[in-house]
C-alpha positions in Angstrom: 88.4 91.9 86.7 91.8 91.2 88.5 92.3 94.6 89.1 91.8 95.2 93.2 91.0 98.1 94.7 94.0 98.5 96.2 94.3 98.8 100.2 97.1 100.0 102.1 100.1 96.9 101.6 102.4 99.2 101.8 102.4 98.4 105.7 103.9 95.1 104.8 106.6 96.2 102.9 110.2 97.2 103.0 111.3 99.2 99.8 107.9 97.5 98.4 109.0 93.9 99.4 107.6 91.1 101.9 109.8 89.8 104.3 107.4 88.4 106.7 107.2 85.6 109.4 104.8 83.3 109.5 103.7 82.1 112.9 100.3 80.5 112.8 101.4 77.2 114.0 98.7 75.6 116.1 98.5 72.2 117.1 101.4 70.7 115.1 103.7 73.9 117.2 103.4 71.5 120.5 106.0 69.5 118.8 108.6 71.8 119.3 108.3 73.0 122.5 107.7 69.2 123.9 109.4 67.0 121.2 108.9 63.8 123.5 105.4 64.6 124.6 103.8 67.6 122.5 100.5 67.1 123.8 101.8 68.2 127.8 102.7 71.5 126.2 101.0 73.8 128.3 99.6 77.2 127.1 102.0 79.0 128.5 104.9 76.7 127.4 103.6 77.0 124.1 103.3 81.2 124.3 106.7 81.8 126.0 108.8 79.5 123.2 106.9 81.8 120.8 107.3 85.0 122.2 111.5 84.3 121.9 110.8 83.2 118.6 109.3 86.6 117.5 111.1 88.8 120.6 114.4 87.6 117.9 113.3 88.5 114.9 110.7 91.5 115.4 113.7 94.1 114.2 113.4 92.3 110.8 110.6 91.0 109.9 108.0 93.9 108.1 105.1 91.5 110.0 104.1 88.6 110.8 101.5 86.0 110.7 99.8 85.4 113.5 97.2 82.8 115.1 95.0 84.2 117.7 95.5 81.4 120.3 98.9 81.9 121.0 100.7 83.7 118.8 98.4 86.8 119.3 99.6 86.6 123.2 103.3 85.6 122.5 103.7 88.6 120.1 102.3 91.2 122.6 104.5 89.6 125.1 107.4 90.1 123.0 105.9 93.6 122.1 106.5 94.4 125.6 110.0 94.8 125.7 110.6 96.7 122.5 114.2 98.6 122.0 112.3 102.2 121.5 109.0 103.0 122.3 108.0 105.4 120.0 108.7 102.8 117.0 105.4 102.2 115.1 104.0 98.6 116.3 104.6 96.0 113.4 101.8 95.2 111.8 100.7 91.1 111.8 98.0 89.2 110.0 95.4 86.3 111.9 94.3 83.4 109.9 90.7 82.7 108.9 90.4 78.8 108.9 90.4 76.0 111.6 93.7 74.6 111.9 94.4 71.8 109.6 91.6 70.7 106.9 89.1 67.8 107.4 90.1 64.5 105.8 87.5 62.7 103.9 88.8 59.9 101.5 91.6 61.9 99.5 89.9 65.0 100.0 91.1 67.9 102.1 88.5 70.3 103.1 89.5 73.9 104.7 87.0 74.8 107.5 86.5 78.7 108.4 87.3 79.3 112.7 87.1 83.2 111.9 85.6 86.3 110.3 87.1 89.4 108.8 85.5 91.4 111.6 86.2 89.1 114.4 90.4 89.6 112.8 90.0 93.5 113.0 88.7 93.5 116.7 91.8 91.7 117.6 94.2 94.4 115.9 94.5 92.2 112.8 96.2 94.6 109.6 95.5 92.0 107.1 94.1 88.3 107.4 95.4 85.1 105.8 93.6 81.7 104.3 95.3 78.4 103.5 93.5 76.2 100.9 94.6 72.9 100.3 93.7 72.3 96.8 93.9 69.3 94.1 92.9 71.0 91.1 90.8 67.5 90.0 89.4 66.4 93.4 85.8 66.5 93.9 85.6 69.5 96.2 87.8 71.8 94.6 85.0 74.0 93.8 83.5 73.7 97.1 87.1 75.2 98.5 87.3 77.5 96.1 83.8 79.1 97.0 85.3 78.6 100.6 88.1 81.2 99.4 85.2 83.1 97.5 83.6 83.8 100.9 86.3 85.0 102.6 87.8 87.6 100.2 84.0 89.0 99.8 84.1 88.8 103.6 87.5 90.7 103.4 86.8 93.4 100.8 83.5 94.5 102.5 85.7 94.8 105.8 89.0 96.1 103.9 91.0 93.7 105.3 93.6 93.0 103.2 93.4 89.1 102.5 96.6 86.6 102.1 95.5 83.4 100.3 97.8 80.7 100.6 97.3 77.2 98.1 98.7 74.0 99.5 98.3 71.6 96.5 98.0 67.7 97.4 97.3 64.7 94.8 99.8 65.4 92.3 101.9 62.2 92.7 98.5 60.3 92.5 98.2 61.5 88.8 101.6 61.5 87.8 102.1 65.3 87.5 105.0 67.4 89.5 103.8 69.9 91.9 104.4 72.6 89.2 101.8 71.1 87.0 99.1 71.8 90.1 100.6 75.1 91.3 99.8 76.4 87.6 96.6 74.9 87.2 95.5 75.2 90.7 95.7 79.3 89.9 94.1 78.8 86.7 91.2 78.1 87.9 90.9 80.3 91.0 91.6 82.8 87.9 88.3 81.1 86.3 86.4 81.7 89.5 87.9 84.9 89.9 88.7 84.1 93.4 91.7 86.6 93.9 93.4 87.8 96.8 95.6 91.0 97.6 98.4 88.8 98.0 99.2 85.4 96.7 101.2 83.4 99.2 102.5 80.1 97.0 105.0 77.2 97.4 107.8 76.3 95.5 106.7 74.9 92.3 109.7 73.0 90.8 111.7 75.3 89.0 112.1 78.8 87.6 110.4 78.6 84.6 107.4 77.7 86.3 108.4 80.5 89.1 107.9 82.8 86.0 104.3 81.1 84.6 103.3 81.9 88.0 104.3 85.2 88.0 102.8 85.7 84.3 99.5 84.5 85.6 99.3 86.5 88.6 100.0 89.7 86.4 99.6 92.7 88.9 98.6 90.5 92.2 101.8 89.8 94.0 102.9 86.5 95.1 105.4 85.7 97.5 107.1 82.3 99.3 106.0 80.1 101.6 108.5 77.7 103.2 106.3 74.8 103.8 108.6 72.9 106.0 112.0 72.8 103.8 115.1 72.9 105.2 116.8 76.3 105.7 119.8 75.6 102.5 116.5 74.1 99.9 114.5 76.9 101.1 117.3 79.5 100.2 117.9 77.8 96.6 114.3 78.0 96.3 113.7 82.0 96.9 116.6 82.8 94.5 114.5 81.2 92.0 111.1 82.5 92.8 112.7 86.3 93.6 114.7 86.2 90.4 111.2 85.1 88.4 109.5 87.8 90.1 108.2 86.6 93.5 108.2 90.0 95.7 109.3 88.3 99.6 108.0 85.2 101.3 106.5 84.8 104.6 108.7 82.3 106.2 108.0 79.7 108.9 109.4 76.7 109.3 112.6 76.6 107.8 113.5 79.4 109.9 112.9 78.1 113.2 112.6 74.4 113.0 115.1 72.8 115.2 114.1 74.7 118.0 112.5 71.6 119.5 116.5 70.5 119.5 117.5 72.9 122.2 116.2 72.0 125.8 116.6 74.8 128.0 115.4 78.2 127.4 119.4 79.8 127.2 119.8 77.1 124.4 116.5 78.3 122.7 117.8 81.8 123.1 121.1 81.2 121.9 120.0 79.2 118.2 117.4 82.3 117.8 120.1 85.3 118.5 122.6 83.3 116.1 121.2 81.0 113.5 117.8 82.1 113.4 118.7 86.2 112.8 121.2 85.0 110.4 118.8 83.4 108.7 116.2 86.1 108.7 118.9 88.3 107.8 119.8 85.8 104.1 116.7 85.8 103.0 115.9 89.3 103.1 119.3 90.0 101.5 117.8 87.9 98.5 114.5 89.4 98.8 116.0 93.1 98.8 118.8 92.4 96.1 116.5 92.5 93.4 
């Protein structure tokens, strides 16, 4: 039953690994561009910061995730001004859901914005879903048909789908975020609610990097950042690579203190230097194995 019919990921990939950006920040991205009033971020403010931001890296990364208010534009503007025209375009993915997830109590409900087909007439290669899940809240099995609909949605498109789980509620009950990485997958498992990729955060330590990795059998899974600090989110990857996580579709940790740099030749400057460089690590970790 896991097996998937297997559609082309090899676009992804460098020497069969992801190292991907991820670039679907929506509302919370106004913070960057205006750290003392995000919400006077204009459209255009908000599309030119991230054009830099993927005009830097778009030599390394093998694609990138995308959302389809203003990353879709700042990635064609950066597009614009590539080194040799006859290189292939890089392939990026859109996400399916509303941005965020609607609060009720403790609960965190993912909303859908898109479908597969409304991704592949904006150029989409592959789409990408974020569930937040707590494995013993009352709507887990409401957001995991939510997942269900999508990947059915994806498959009869052949869209490759990215599912990313952002588990919540652990402290309440006492467990680590291990705990409800492992059984969070268990029972998408049980629903048999499987992606082409699995995109997964940190889950404590290696030995649960390798449950992880066990569970998933012949479904990849790969790294997310989720807001760590460049140094944690380096210590983290060489645990999750060396357990058998195949790349990571980094966001934050990357580009985070952009919002520190004021002008657009200080922007400029921290993404040529620090931000490459940092591309350039994790890929090195990614590709060592």
């Amino acid at each position: 039953a896991r097996h998937i019919k297997s559609m082309d990921l090899r676009l992804f990939q460098k020497h069969g690994k992801y190292l991907m950006l991820a670039f679907d920040h929506r509302g919370s991205f106004k913070k960057y561009v205006k750290p003392a009033n995000p919400e006077s971020a204009t459209d255009a403010e908000i599309i030119s910061v991230k054009a830099m931001v993927i005009d830097a890296l778009k030599d390394q990364f093998t694609g990138v995730l995308l959302d389809p208010d203003w990353g879709l534009l700042a990635f064609n503007k950066a597009m614009e001004n590539k080194t040799d025209p006859a290189e292939k375009p890089k392939p990026y993915i859109l996400c399916l859901e509303k941005s965020g997830y609607v609060e009720s109590g403790k609960e965190r409900t993912t909303e859908l914005q898109y479908n597969a087909e409304q991704l592949k007439r904006l150029g989409a290669d592959g789409a990408k879903l974020l569930i937040y899940f707590n494995p013993e809240a009352s709507n887990a099995t409401s957001q995991l048909e939510v997942a269900q609909a999508a990947i059915a949605d994806c498959r009869a498109n052949d869209l490759p789908i990215f599912l990313e789980i952002v588990t919540y509620g652990n402290e309440d009950k006492n467990k680590s975020r291990g705990e409800w990485v492992i059984k969070s997958l268990e029972m998408f498992f049980k629903y048999n609610v499987v992606p082409n990729v699995w995109k997964l955060e940190y889950p404590t330590d290696f030995s649960t990097c390798r449950k992880i990795t066990k569970l998933t059998g012949d479904v990849p899974w790969i790294l997310l950042t989720r807001g760590e600090t460049f140094k944690i989110f380096v210590k983290q990857l060489k645990d999750a690579v060396a357990a058998g996580a195949i790349g990571f579709l980094a966001g934050r940790a990357l580009w985070q203190e952009i919002a520190e740099h004021s002008t657009d030749e200080a922007k400029k400057f921290f993404l040529e230097t620090t931000v490459k460089e940092r591309f350039r690590i994790i890929s090195d970790i990614v590709l060592a194995e």
